[in-house]
N, C-alpha and C positions, 0 to 999 in steps of 0.2 A: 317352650318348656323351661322348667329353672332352670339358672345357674347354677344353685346351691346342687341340684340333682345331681349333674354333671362332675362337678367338683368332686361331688360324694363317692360317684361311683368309679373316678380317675385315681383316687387314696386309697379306693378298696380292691380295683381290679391290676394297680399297679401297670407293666407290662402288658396287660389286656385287656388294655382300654379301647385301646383303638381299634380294638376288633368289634368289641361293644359297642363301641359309639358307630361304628360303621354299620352294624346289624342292624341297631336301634333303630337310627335315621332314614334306611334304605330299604330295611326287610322289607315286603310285602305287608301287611296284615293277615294273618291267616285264621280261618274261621271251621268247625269241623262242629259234627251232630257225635251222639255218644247215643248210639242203639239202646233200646228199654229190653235187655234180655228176660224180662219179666213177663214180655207179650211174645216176643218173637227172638228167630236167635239172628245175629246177625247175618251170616248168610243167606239164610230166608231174606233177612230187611235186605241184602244190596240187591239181590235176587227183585224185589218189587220195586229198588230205589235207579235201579237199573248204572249201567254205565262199571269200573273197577276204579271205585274212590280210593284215593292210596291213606294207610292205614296209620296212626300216629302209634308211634313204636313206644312208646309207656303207657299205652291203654288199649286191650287188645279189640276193643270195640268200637271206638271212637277212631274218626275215620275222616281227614280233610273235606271239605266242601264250599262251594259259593252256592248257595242256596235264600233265599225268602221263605224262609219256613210258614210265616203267618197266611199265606199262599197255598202252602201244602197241605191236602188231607192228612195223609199220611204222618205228621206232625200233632194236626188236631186228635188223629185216633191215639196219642199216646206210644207212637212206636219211636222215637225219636226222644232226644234235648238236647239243643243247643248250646254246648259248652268249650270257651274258649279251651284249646288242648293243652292249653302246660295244667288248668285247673282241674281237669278228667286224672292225672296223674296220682295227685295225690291217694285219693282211697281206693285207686286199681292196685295201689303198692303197699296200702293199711290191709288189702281186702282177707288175707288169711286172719288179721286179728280181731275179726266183727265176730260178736257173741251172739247173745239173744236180747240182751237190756242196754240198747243205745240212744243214746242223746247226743242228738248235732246241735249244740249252745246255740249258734249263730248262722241261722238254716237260711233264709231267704236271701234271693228266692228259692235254692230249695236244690242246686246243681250235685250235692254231696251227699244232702238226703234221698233224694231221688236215686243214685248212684249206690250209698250204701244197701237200699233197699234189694237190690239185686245180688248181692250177695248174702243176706240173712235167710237162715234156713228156719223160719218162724220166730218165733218171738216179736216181740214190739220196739218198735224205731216211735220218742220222742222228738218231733222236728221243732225246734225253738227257733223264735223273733225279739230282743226287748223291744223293736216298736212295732207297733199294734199295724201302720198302714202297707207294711213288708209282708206280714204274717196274711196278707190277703195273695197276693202273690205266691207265697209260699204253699197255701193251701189249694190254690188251682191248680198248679205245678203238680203237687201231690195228687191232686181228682186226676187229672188226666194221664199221668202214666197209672193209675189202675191200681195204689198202693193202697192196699186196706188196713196194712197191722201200723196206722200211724195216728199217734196224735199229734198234733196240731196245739202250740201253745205259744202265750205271750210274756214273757218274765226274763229274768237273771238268771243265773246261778245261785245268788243269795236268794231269787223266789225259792227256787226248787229245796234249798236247804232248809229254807221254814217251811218246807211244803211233807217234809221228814224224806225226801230220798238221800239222804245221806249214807255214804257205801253202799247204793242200790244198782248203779251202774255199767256192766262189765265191758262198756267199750263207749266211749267221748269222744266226738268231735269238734276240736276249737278251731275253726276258720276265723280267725281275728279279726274285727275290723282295724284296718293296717292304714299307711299311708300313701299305700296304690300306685308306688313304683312303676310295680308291672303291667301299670292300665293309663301311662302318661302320654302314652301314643297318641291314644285315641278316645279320651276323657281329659278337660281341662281340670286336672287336679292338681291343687295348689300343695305345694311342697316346700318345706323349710325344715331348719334345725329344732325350732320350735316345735311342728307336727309332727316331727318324728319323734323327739321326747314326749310328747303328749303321749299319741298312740301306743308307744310301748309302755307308757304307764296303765294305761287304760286299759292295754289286755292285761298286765300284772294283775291288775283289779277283777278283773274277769278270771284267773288262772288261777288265783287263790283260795275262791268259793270251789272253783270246775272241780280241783285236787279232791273234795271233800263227797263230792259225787258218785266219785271212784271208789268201787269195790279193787278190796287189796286182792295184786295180781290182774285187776282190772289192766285196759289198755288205752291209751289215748294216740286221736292224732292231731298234732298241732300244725296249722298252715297259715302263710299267708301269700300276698301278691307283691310283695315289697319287695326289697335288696336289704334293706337297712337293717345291719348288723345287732343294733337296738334291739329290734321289734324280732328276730329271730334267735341265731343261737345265743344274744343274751337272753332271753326270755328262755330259752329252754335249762343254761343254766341256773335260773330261778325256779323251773320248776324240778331242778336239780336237788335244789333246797329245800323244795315241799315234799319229797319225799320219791322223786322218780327218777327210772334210771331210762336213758335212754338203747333204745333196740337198734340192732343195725338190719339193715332190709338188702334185697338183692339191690346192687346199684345196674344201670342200664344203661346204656349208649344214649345219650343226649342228658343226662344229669350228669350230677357231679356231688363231689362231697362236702358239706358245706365247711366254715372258715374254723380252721381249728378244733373242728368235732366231724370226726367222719362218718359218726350215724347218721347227721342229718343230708338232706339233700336238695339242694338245690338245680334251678333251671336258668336258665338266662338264653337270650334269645341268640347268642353267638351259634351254639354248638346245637340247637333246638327250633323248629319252626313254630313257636308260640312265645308268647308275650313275656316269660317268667313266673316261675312261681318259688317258693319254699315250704318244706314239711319235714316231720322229724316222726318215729313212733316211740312213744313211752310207755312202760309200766312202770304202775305202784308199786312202792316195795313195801307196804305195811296193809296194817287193817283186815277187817274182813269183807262179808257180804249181810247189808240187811235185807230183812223182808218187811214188807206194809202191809197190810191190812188189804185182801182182796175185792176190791168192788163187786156190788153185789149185781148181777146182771139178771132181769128176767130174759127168761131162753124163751124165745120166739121162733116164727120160720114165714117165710114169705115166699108166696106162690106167682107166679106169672107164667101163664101160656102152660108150656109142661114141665118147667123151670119152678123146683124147690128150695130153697138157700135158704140156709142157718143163718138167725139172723139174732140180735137184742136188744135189749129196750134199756137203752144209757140216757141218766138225765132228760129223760121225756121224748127221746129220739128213737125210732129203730132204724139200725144200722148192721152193715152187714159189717162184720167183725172176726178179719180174720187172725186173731189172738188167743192165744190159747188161756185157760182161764187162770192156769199157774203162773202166767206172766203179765197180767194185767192187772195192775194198783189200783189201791181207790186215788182217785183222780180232784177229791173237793178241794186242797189246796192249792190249787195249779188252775189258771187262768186259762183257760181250756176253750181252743178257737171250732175247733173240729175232732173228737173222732171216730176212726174206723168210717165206713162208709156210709152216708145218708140214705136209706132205701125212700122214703115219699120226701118230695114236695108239693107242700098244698094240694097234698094228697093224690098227683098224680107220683109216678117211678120216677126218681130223680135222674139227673143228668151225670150227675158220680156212680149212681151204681151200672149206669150202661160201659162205664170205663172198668167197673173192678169185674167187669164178666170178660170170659174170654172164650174162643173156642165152643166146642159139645154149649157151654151154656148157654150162648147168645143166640144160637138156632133153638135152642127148649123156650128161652124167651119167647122168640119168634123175629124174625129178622127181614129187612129190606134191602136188598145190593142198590148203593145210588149210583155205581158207576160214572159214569161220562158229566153225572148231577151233581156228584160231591160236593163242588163249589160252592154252585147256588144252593144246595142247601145250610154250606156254614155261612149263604151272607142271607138266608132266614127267609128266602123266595119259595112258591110253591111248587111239587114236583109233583110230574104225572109221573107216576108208576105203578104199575101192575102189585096190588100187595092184598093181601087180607084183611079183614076187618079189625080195629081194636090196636091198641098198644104195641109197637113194635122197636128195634132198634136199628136206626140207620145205620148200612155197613160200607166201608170202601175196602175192596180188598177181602170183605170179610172180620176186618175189626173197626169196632163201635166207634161211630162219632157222637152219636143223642140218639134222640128219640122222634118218632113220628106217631100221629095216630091216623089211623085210615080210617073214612068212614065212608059209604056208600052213596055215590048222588043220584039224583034224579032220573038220571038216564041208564042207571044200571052198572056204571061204572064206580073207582074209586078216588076220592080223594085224599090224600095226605096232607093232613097238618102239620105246618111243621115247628118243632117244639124246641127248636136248637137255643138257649140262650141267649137273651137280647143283648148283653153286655160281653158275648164272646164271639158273636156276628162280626164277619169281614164285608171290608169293600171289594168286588171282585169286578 
C-alpha cells in the first residue's frame, strides 16, 4: 500500500490513527447483497436465502454475506446486488430526497442506480457512463433487477447540457470517480499527492456542468470512496459556490460527521464493518424547473400467452415502458445506450422483458419451475421438464431467469430449448 496514503491519513485522523491503521490492516474484508425490494421484500428474500444474515445498520436491506453469487439463481433472477456495504449507505440516507426526474452522472456499474430505483415512486431514472465499455455493464445490471422506467446513456454533464436538460433534474447523483481510498485493500490502486489533486479537479470539472442540471430546490447526492479531504468536503465547499447548500440527514451509529462540516458524513472502517465511504446531501438554492419537448411514442401493446403489456415503439424498438408520458423527454440529444425495456429480439421475447415481469404476470406469460435445474440451465444445457408448448419463462422460486421454448418430440414428450444468453452462461 502507499506511504503517501498512510502519512495522509495519520495528519487527518491525528489521535485516530492507530485505530485506523489497526482496522485497515486486520479487519476482515466484508462483503454483503442489497435485496431488489422492487421484486421481493427482503424478508421474503432471507425467507428463500435461508440462514439470519446479520443486517448492515445504514441500509435496512443490505445484509452481510460470504457468497459466489455468479453461482446463485437467485442472483441471476434479479433479487439480489452485490454491494460493498459502506457504498449501499449512501442513497439509503439520500432516499427521502429522490423525486421523479433522476440522474446518476456516473452509474456504472450501476450499484446506486439500481438502489435509487427502488425508492422512485414512477417517474424516470437517467443511469449515465462517460465510457461507453462500463455503460455495457451498467445496462445488464439494469436488465436484470427488472428496472423498466430507465435509460441508459453515454455522455458528461456537458453532454446532457447541450442535450437542453438544463434545470430539468429534481434529484442527481454524483458518485465521483475518486482516488479509491476506501478500495486499497483489496485493489492495487495507485495513490499519490498528485492523484489526489488530479481527482478532485476532475470531479470540479464534473460538478460544474452537474449544478446546471439541477432544478432550483432540485436535490443532489454527492459521494465517494476516498478519505481525501480534497476530493470531499472541499469539493462540497465548491459546490457551496455554485450555488448549494448543504442538508443535514439523520446521522447513525457507524458514520460520523465529516471534517469541519457536520452535514456531510463519513464512514471509515474503525467504527464500521465496510471498507469506507463519504456523502453529503445538497440543494440548489436558485433557478427553476425546465421542461423538453415530450418524445413522441407510438402506443402499442404486446400479447404473450394471456399476458397484455403496454408497450411503445422508441427509435425503432418496442419496449415495455414503464414512464409515464409527462415524464419522458425527447431523448435525440442524448447518446442513448437502452431504453425502457426491450420486448423482441430477433423477433423472439427478449431476455430483459422476462426480468421486468413479476408475479400474476409471469404465470399469464406462461411459466416453467426449473427447480433443482436452475444451474444447468444458466450454464445453457438442456432440461427435461414437464411444460407446454411454445414460449415460456424459466422460474427459480417463481422469479424469471430467461426463457425456454418447448416443443414436442417424437415420442410425445417435451423438449425445452434453452434460450438463456450465451454471453451470460456460467461454468457450473
Amino acid at each position: 500500500m502507499s506511504e503517501y496514503f498512510f502519512d495522509y491519513m495519520r495528519a487527518l485522523l491525528g489521535a485516530r490513527y492507530d485505530a485506523f491503521y489497526d482496522a485497515y490492516t486486520n479487519k476482515p474484508r466484508h462483503k454483503a447483497l442489497r435485496v431488489n425490494t422492487n421484486k421481493i421484500s427482503a424478508d421474503d428474500f432471507i425467507a428463500l436465502f435461508g440462514g439470519e444474515p446479520r443486517q448492515n445498520p445504514l441500509c435496512p436491506n443490505s445484509f452481510y454475506c460470504d457468497i459466489k453469487p455468479s453461482l446463485d439463481p437467485l442472483y441471476h433472477a434479479g433479487l439480489y446486488y452485490m454491494q460493498e456495504p459502506s457504498a449501499s449507505t449512501a442513497v439509503a440516507a439520500f432516499s427521502p430526497f429522490i423525486g421523479e426526474r433522476v440522474l446518476d452522472l456516473c452509474a456504472a456499474p450501476g450499484g446506486k442506480s439500481t438502489q435509487a430505483a427502488e425508492y422512485m415512486n414512477g417517474g424516470v431514472l437517467f443511469s449515465n457512463d462517460s465510457e461507453y465499455k462500463r455503460t455495457k455493464a451498467l445496462a445488464e445490471n439494469i436488465e436484470r433487477m427488472g428496472i423498466s422506467n430507465a435509460v441508459v446513456t453515454c455522455g458528461t454533464a456537458g453532454d446532457y447540457v447541450r442535450a437542453g436538460f438544463s434545470e430539468y433534474f429534481d434529484t442527481l447523483i454524483v458518485d465521483a470517480p475518486c482516488s479509491g481510498g476506501g478500495m486499497m485493500r483489496y485493489e492495487n490502486v495507485p495513490y499519490s499527492e498528485k492523484i489526489v489533486s488530479g481527482c478532485a479537479e476532475r470531479q470540479r470539472d464534473i460538478l460544474k456542468d452537474a449544478v446546471k442540471l439541477l432544478c432550483g430546490g432540485g436535490y443532489m447526492l454527492y459521494s465517494t470512496c476516498t478519505f481525501a479531504k480534497e476530493e470531499n468536503e472541499d469539493n462540497i465547499n465548491y459546490l457551496r459556490i455554485l450555488g448549494m447548500r448543504t442538508v443535514d440527514i439523520q446521522l447513525l451509529a457507524g458514520a460520523e460527521r465529516g471534517i469541519d462540516m457536520p452535514d456531510a458524513r463519513r464512514i471509515y472502517p474503525i467504527d464500521f464493518d465496510g471498507e469506507g465511504h463519504f456523502f453529503c446531501v445538497l440543494q440548489k438554492t436558485s433557478g427553476g424547473q425546465s421542461e423538453l419537448p415530450r418524445l413522441r411514442k407510438k402506443a402499442k401493446s404486446v400479447r404473450f400467452g394471456n399476458l397484455t403489456a403496454p408497450a411503445a415503439e422508441i427509435v425503432g424498438k418496442r419496449v415495455i415502458l414503464d414512464i409515464d408520458d409527462t415524464c419522458f423527454p425527447d431523448l435525440s440529444g442524448l447518446n442513448v445506450i437502452v431504453a425502457g425495456t426491450p420486448v423482441y429480439d430477433d423477433g423472439e421475447p427478449s431476455h430483459a422483458l422476462t426480468h421486468a415481469l413479476a408475479g400474476d404476470s409471469v404465470k399469464r406469460f406462461g411459466a416453467v419451475e426449473l427447480g433443482e435445474f436452475a444451474c444447468d440451465y444458466m450454464a445453457g444445457k438442456q432440461i427435461d421438464v414437464s411444460a407446454p408448448s411454445g414460449n415460456l419463462i424459466a422460474t427459480v422460486q417463481g422469479y424469471a431467469l430467461g426463457l425456454v421454448r418447448s416443443a414436442a418430440s417424437g415420442d410425445g414428450t417435451h423438449v425445452l430449448k434453452n434460450k438463456y444468453p450465451k454471453h451470460l452462461r456460467i461454468q457450473n
